[in-house]
C-alpha positions in Angstrom: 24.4 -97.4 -77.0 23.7 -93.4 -77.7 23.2 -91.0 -75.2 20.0 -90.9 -75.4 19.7 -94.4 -74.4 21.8 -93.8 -71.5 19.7 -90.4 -70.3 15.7 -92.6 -70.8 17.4 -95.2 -68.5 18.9 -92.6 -66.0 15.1 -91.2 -66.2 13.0 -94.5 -65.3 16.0 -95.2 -62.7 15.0 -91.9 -61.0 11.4 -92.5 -61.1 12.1 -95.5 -59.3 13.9 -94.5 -57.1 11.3 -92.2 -56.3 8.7 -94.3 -56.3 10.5 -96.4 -54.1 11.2 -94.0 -51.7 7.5 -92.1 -51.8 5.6 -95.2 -52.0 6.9 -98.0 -51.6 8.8 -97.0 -47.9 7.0 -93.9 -47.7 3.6 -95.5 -47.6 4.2 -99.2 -46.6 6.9 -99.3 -44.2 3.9 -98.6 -41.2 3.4 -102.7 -41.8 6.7 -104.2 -40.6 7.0 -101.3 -38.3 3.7 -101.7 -36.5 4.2 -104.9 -34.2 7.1 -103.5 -32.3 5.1 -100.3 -32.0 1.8 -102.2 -31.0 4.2 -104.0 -28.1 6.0 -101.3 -26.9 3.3 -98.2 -26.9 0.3 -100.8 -26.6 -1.7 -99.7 -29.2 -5.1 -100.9 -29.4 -6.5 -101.8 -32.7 -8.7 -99.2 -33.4 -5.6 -96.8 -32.7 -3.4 -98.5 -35.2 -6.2 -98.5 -37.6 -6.5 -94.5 -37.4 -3.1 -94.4 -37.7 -3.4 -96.4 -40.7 -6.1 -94.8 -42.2 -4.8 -91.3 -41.9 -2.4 -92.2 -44.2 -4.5 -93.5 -47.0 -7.1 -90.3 -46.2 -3.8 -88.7 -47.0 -3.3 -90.4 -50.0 -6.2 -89.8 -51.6 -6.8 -86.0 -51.0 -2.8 -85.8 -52.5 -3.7 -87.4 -55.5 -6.5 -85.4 -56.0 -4.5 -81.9 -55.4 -1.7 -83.0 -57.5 -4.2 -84.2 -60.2 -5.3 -80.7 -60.5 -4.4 -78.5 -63.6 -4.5 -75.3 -61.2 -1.1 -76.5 -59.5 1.0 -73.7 -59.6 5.1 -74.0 -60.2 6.9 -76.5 -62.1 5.9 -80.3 -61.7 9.7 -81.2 -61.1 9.7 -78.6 -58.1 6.2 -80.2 -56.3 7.5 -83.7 -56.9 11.4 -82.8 -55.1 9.7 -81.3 -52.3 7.0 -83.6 -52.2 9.7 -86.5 -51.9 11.4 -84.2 -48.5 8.0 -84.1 -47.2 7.5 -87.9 -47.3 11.3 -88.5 -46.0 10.9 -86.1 -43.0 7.3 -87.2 -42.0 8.6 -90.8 -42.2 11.6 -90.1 -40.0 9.7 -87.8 -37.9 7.2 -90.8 -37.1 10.4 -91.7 -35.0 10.6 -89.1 -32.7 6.9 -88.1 -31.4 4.9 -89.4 -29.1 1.2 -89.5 -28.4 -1.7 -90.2 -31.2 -2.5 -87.1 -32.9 0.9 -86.8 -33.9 1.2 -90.0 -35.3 -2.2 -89.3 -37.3 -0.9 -86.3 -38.5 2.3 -87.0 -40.0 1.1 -89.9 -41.5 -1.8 -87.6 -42.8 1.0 -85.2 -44.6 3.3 -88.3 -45.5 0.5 -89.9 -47.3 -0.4 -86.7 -49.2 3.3 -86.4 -50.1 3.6 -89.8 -51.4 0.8 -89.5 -53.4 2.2 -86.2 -55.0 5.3 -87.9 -56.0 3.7 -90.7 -57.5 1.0 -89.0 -59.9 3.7 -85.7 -60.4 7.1 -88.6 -60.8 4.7 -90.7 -63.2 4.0 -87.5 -65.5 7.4 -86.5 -65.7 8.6 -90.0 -66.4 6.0 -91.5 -68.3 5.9 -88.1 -71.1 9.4 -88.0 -71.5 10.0 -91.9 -72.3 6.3 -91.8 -74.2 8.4 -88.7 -76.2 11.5 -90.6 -76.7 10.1 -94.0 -77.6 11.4 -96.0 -74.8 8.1 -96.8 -73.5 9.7 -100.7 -72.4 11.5 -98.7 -69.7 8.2 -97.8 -67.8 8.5 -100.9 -66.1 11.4 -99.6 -64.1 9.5 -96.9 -63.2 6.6 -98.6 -61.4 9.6 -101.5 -60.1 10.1 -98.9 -57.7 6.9 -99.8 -55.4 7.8 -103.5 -55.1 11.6 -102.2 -55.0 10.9 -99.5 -51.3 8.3 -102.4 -50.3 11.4 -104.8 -50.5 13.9 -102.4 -48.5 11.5 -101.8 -46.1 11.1 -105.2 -45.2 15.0 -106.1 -44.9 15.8 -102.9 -43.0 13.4 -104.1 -40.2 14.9 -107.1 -40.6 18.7 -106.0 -39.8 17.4 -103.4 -37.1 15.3 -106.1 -35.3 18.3 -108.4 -35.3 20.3 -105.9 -33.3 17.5 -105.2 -31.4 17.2 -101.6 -32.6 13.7 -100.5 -31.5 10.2 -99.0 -33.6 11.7 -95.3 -33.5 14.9 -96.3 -35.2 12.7 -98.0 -37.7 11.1 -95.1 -38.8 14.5 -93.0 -38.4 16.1 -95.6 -41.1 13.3 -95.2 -43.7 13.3 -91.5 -43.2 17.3 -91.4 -43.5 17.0 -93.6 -46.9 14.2 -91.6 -48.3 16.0 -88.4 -47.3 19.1 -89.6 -49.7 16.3 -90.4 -52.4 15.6 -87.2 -52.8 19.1 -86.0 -53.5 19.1 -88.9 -56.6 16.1 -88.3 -58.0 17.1 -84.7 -58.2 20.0 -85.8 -59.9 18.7 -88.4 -62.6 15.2 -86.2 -62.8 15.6 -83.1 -64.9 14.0 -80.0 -65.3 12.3 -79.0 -68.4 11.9 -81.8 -71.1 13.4 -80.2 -75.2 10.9 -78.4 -76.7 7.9 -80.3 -79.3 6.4 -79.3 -82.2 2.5 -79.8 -81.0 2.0 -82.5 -83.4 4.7 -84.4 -81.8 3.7 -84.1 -78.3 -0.2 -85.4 -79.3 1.3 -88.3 -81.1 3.7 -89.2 -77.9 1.6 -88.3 -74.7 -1.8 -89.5 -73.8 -4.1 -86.0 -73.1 -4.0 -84.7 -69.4 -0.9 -87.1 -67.9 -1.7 -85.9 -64.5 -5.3 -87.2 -64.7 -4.6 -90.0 -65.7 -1.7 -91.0 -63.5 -4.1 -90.2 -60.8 -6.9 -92.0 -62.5 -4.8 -94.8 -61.9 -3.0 -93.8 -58.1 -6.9 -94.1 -56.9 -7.9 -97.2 -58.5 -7.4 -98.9 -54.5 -10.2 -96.2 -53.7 -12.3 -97.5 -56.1 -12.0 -101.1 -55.8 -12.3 -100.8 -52.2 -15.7 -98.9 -52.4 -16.8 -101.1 -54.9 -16.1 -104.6 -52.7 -17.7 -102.9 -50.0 -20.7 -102.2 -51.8 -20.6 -106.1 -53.1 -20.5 -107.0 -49.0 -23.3 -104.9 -47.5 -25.5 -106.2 -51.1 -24.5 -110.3 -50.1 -25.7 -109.0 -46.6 -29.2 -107.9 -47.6 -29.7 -110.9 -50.2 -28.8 -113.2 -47.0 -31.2 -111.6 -45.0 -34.2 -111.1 -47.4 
């Protein structure tokens, strides 16, 4: 095994583990955590909904600002502090009260996660395109299912010793706030310099785009079903 090996699998473990701690807690850990919230602060539907659907408003206008060619300062640097931002909004969930706050952080910590995933995937994706290790992508995108997973089994354990909703969210922040520190570590900087010919062989045109071409395929999909629904409404009622 060469060192070069050893470095591509270092990479796709630190995009995991930042899109583990981005996305996969960063984004989904409201699910497990919203019952004991629901009980304890008696949140109405509609309330958990906005809550909810700050976060993926959030989402969306990230990936569309860290899409954009215009960003200024080194991808590496946006996706580090991106990752902060989604470990203190997620932690701070625990220590507010009142609506607006709630929107509002989950508003920023759905803009951040978004960031690190279109901004984590370019960096990731390039350098293992570069380096022909495009098998370890999978580890990359592991990291969704991976948070989702940790998540789940930390609500578990704080449940059990009945730990309440705000130590919930003071967990995932604490966990995503160590993420960062890793994926600084296993993440570098500047990828070695390419001939041009090399880099167009290697890496698709416009990574960014296309990452986020991807990150808002839920947008699209979603749109799109609820086109299909209000359509099967009007054939039912002509």
């Amino acid at each position: 095994m060469n060192k070069s090996t050893i470095d591509m699998r270092a990479l796709a473990f630190g995009g995991l583990i930042a899109m583990a701690s981005a996305v996969g807690i960063g984004r989904f850990i409201y699910t497990p955590i919203l019952p004991p919230m629901i009980e304890d602060l008696d949140l109405s539907k509609g309330q958990a909904g906005l809550i909810a659907g700050a976060n993926f408003a959030g989402y969306l206008a990230g990936a569309l600002a860290a899409a954009s060619p215009r960003l200024p300062g080194s991808t590496r640097s946006w996706m580090v502090w991106s990752l902060a931002v989604s470990a203190i909004t997620t932690g701070a969930m625990g220590l507010v009260d009142g609506l607006a706050w709630f929107i509002s952080l989950r508003f920023i910590g759905g803009a951040a996660s978004a960031f690190v995933l279109v901004l984590a995937s370019t960096l990731v994706l390039e350098r293992l395109s570069a380096a022909r290790r495009g098998d370890l992508a999978a580890w990359h995108f592991a990291g969704v299912g991976t948070g989702i997973t940790i998540s789940a089994l930390l609500i578990w354990v704080l449940q059990s010793v009945d730990f309440g909703w705000r130590w919930m969210w003071l967990g995932g922040g604490i966990i995503s706030l160590a993420a960062v520190f890793a994926v600084g570590a296993l993440v570098p900087g500047a990828a070695e310099p390419r001939t041009v010919s090399e880099r167009a062989l290697s890496v698709p045109p416009s990574p960014r785009l296309w990452t986020a071409h991807h990150c808002l395929r839920p947008v699209r999909l979603r749109l799109c079903n609820h086109g299909n629904i209000h359509r099967g409404d009007r054939a039912r009622l002509a």
